[in-house]
N, C-alpha and C positions, 0 to 999 in steps of 0.2 A: 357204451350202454350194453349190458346184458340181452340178449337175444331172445330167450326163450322166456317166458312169462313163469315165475314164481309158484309154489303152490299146486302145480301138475305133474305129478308122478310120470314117469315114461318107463313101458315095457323094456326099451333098446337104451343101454346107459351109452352115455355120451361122455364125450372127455369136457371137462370142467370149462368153463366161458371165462375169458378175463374181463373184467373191471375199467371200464377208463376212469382216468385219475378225475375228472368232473362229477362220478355218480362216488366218489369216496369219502368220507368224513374221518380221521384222524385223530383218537382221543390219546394224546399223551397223559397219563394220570399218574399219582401218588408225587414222591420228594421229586426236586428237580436234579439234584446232586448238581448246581452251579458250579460246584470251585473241582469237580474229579473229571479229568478224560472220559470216562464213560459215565457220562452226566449230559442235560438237557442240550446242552452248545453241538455235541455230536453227535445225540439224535434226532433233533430237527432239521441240522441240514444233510443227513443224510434222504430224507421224508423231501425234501425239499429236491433233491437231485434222483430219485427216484418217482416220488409221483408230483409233478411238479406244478398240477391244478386240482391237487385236494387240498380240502376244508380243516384246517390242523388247531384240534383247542387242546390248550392245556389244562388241563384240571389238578390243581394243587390245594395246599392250606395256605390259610390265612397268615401273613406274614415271613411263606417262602419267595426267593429273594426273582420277582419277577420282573425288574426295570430296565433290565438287559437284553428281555426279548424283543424281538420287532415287529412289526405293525404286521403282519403276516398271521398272525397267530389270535387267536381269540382266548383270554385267559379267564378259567373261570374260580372263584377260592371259594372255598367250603371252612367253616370251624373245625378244627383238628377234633374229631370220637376222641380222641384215647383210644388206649388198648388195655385188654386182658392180660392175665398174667399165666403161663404153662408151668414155671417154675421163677424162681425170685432171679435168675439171669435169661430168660428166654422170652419174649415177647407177642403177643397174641394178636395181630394185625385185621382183622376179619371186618369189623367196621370202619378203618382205615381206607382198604382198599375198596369196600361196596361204596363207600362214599364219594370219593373220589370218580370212582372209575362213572357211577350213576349221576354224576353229576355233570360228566362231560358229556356223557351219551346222551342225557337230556336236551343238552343244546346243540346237537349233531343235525344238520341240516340236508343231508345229502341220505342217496338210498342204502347206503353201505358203507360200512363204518369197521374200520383198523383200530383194535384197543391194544395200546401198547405201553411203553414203561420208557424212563426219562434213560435208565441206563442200556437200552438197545438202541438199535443202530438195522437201518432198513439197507440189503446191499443191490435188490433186486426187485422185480415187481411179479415173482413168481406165487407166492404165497397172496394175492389180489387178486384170485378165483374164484368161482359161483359152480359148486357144483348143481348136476339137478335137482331137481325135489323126491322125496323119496318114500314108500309107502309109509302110512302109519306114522308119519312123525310131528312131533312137536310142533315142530319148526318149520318157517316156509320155504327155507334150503337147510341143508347142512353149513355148520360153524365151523368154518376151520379152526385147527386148533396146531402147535405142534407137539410131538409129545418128550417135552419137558414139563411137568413131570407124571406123565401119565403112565403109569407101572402096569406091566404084564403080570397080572396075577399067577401065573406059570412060576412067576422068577421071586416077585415081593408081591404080597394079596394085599394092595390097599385099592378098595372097591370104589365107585361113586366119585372119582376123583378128578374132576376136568380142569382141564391146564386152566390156568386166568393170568398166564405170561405173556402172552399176544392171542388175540383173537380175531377172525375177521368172517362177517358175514354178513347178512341184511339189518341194519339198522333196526329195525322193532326185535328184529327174533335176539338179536342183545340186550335190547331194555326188557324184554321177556323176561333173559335169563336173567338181568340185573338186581332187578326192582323189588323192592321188598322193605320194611322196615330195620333200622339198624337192629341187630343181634342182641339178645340177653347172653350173659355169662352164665346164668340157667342153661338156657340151649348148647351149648357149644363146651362148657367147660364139667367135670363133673365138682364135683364139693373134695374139698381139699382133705378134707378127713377120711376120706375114702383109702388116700394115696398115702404112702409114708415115704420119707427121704425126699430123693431128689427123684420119684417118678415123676410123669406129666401129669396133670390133671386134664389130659386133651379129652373132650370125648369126640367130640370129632374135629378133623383139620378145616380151616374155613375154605379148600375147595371144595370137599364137601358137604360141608354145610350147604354155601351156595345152589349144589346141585341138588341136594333132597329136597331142599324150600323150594326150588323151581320146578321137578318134578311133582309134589305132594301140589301146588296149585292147578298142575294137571289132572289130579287123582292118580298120583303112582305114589306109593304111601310102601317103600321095604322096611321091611323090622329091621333095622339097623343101628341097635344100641351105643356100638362104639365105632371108631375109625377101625379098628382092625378087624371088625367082624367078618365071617366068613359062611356062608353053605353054600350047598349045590343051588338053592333058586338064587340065592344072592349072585351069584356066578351069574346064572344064564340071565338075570334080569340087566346087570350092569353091561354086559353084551348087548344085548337088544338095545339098552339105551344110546350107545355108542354108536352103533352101524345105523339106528334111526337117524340120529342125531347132528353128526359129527365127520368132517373129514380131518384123518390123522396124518401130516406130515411130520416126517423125520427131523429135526432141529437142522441135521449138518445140509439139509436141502431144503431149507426152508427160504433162504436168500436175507436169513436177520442173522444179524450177526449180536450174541446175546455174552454178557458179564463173564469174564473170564471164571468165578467163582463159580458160575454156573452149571460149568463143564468141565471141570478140570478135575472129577473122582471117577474113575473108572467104574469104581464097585456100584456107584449109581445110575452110571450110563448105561451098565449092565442087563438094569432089569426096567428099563423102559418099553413099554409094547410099541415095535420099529411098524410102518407104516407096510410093510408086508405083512405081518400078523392080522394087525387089522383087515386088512383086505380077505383074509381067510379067515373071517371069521363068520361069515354066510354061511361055510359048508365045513367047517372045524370051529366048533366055541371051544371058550376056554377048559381048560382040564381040570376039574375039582381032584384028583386026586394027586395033582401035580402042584399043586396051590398050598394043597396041606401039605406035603413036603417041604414048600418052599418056607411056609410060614413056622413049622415046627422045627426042620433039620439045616436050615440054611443060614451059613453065620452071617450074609449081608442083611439080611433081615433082625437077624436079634439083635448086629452093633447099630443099623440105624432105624429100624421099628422099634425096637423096646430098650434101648439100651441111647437113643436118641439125647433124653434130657440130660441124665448121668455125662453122655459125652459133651452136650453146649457147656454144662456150671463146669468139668475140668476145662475146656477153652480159653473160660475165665479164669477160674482160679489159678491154675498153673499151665501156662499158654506154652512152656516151654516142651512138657513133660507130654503137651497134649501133640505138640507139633513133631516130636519123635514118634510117639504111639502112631501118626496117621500115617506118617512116612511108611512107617514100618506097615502096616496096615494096606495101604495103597499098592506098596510095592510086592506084598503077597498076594494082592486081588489080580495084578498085571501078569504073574505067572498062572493064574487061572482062568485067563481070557483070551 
């Protein structure tokens, strides 16, 4: 049990509390990947040999193949949303995953709740911490979060953007952020006529999505027309919401051990804001004059900000031509790091 009572900001910070596995709730959500090594078989027992008296439901769709779990588990199915479309090869997930994931957390029983994903893999109980409560925040603690893929605007400026890879914090301050009704393709996507070719029609990515809807029911309402928008108060607002909001750990120290595809481009791992940054970001916010560099003169940003769709449809189309171009690509980002 947590120590310190919820909701009470303290002058003198404290090193983060852990969690016993009795006050944890466990939402595994989205596909179960049944029949892949990194699929539901290996990350529930790893949840299992890690916290070994938490409350573990799965939350799937209707008709994913769940007669192989055991009696350990609470399984909840939802109707498959559908998905949007970014381009005719790319896939638009956003009520997918709200669905899913709000659907486990609603039957989460326990004070604190781990939302995680069928293809992770828990190695440790280091990431089942409570930090304190913190001035001015949302939230009755900070959410941890890790930062896959939460970008240092310094390196790649996409703002507003919280992880939804694993999360763990107090059970309401999740269904806080959760809760909402499924997404219009209005909101989330712009009109196809806008775009020509194989641009995206994203307008914004559904992490944040997620995060302007939960903040705007707070009354935090940024002009934030597209996913790559950028200014100086955009800057300093998506800071504040971060240090209010949020504890940032490092993926490689997180103790999950997360989809090999996840981790394996350097140029991405690149421009993730590392859980040092964060921490200086009390008495150093981010640099708007370093963000427009990043986002006007920096080539990882135009091959994977705007140059994004264009690379999924080659993928498709010509998987061969695409799998030299990365190589080649990869291997020029590794002499630059």
């Amino acid at each position: 049990m947590v120590a310190a009572h919820a909701g009470e900001p303290s002058d003198h910070p404290q090193a983060p509390l852990a969690v016993a596995d009795d006050d944890i709730s466990v939402v595994v959500q989205g596909p179960l990947l049944a029949d892949q090594p990194e699929g539901i078989a290996r990350c529930l027992q790893s949840i299992r040999d890690v916290l070994p008296a938490a409350e573990i439901i799965v939350s799937t769709w209707t008709g994913e193949p769940t007669g192989s779990l055991s009696g350990d588990c609470r399984i909840v199915t939802s109707a498959d949303p559908g998905c949007f479309w970014e381009t005719p090869e790319r896939p638009y997930n956003l009520n997918r995953l709200q669905t899913s994931t709000l659907a486990g957390l609603r039957r989460a029983t326990r004070p604190y709740c781990l939302k995680f994903r069928a293809d992770c893999a828990l190695l440790d109980r280091r990431f089942m911490t409570i930090a304190q409560a913190r001035p001015h925040s949302l939230l009755s603690r900070p959410v941890n979060l890790t930062n896959l893929y939460v970008r240092n605007p310094e390196r790649f400026p996409f703002l507003f953007y919280v992880s939804d890879t694993v999360q763990f914090g107090a059970t309401a301050d999740l269904l806080d952020f959760w809760t909402g009704e499924p997404f219009t393709a209005h909101e989330v996507l712009l009109d196809p006529q806008h775009n020509a070719g194989l641009l995206s029609n994203v307008r914004l990515f559904p992490e944040q999505a997620l995060t302007l809807r939960w903040l705007a029911r707070h009354g935090i309402r940024p002009d934030f027309p597209r996913a790559t928008s950028l200014s100086l108060g955009l800057l300093r607002t998506w800071a504040e919401v971060l240090i209010g909001n949020f504890a940032l750990h490092d993926w490689q120290a997180s103790g999950i051990r997360f989809p090999a595809r996840f981790i394996d481009d350097p140029t991405t791992l690149h421009t993730l804001l590392t859980s040092d940054r964060f921490a200086d970001l009390t008495r150093r916010t981010f640099s708007y004059p370093r963000a427009l560099i990043a986002k006007y003169l920096e080539p990882t940003y135009l091959v994977h900000g705007r140059l994004g769709p264009l690379v999924s449809a080659l993928q498709v189309r010509h998987p061969a031509l695409y799998r030299n171009l990365r190589r080649a690509w990869v291997g020029y980002q590794k002499t630059r790091t």
